[in-house]
C-alpha positions as CSV (number, residue, x, y, z in Angstrom):
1,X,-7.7,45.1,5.5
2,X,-7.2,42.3,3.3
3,X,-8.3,38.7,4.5
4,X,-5.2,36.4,3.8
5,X,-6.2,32.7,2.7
6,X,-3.8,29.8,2.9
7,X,-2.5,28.3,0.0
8,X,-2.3,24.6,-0.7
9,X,2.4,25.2,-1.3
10,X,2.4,26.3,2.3
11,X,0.8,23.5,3.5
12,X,2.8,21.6,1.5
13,X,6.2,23.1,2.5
14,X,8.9,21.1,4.9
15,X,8.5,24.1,7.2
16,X,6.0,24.7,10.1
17,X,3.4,23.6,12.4
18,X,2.2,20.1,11.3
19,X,-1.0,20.5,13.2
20,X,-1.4,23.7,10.7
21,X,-0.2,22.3,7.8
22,X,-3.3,19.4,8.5
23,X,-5.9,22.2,9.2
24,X,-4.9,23.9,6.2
25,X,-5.7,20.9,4.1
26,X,-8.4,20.6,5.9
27,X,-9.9,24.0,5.1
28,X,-8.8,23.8,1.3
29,X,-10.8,20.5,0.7
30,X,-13.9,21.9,2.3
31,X,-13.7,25.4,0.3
32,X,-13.0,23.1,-2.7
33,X,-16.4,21.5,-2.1
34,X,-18.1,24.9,-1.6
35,X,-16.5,25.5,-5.1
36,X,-17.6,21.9,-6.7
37,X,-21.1,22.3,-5.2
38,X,-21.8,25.9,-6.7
39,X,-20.6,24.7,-10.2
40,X,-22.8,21.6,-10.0
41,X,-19.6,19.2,-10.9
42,X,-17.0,17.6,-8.5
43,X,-14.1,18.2,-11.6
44,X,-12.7,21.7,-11.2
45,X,-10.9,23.3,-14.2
46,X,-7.5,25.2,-13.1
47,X,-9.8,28.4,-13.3
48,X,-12.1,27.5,-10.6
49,X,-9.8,25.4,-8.6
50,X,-6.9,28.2,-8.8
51,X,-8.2,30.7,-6.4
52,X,-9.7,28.5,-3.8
53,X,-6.2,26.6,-3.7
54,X,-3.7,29.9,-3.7
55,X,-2.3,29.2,-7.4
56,X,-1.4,31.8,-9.6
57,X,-1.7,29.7,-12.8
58,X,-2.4,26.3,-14.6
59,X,1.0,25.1,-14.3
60,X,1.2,25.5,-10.3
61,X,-1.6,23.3,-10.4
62,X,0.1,21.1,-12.7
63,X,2.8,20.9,-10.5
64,X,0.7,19.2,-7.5
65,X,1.5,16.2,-9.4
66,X,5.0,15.4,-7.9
67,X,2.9,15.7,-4.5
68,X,1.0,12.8,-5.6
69,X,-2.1,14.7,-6.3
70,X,-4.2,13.4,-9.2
71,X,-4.8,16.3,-11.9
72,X,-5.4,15.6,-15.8
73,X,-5.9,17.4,-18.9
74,X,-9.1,17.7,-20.7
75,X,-8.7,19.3,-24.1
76,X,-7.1,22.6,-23.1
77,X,-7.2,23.0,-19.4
78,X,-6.0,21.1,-16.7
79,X,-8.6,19.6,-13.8
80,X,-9.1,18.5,-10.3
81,X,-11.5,16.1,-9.0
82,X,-13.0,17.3,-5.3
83,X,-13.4,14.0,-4.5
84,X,-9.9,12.9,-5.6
85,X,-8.4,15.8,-3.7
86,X,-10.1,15.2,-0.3
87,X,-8.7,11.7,-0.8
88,X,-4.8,13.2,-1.5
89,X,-5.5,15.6,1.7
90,X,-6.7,12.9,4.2
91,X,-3.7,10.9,3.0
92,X,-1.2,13.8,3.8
93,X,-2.9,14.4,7.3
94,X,-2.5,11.3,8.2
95,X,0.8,11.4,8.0
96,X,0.7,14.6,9.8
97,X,-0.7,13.8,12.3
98,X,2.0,11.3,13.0
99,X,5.0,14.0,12.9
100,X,6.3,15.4,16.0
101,X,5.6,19.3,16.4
102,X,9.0,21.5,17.1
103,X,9.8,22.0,20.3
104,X,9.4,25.4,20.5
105,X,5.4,25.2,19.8
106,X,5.1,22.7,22.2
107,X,6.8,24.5,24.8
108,X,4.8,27.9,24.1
109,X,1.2,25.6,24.2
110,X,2.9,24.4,27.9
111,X,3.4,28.1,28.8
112,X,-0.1,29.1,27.3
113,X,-1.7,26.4,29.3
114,X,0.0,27.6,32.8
115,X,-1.1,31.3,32.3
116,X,-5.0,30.2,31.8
C-alpha cells in the first residue's frame, strides 16, 4: 500500500481542519530541511523542492507566489529558500492557529473525549 504525503495546496486550501492545515506546514518545512540538509544548500531548485512539497511541476511552485511565498529564478529553474519557507509557514500557522475549528470536529473531539 502506498504511503500518501500531504501536499503544501491542501494545506493551503479554504477547506478543513485548521489544526491540520498548521501540522501540515509544519511537516513540510521540516521534510524541506531534511531535503536542504542532504543537498548541503538551504536554496532548493523546483526539482528537489517538488516532491517533498506535492508539486507536479515548476510552475505549481511558481504559483506559491500569490500565497506570499518567496520563490525566484536563477537562470533556468525556479528556487526556494528552506529558511525563507519556514518563515512563510510559521506566518500562515499563526494565523491558524487563530481560526475557529468547524463545529463538527469540535463536537466529535467532545464525543471522543467522553468515550475514553
Amino acid at each position: 500500500m502506498k504511503k500518501v504525503k500531504p501536499t503544501v495546496m491542501e494545506a493551503l486550501s479554504p477547506w478543513g481542519d485548521p489544526w491540520d492545515k498548521a501540522q501540515t506546514l509544519q511537516y513540510l518545512a521540516n521534510e524541506l530541511d531534511k531535503v536542504a540538509g542532504r543537498v548541503g544548500s538551504t536554496e532548493l531548485t523546483s526539482f528537489q523542492a517538488n516532491p517533498t512539497l506535492g508539486l507536479s511541476n515548476v510552475w505549481e511552485l511558481r504559483d506559491l507566489k500569490r500565497y506570499g511565498l518567496d520563490v525566484y529564478c536563477t537562470g533556468a529553474d525556479w528556487c526556494v529558500d528552506t529558511r525563507k519557507f519556514r518563515e512563510w509557514c510559521n506566518g500562515k500557522i499563526e494565523v491558524l492557529k487563530k481560526t475557529p475549528r468547524p463545529k463538527t470536529l469540535q463536537q466529535a473531539d467532545q464525543v471522543a473525549r467522553t468515550l475514553f
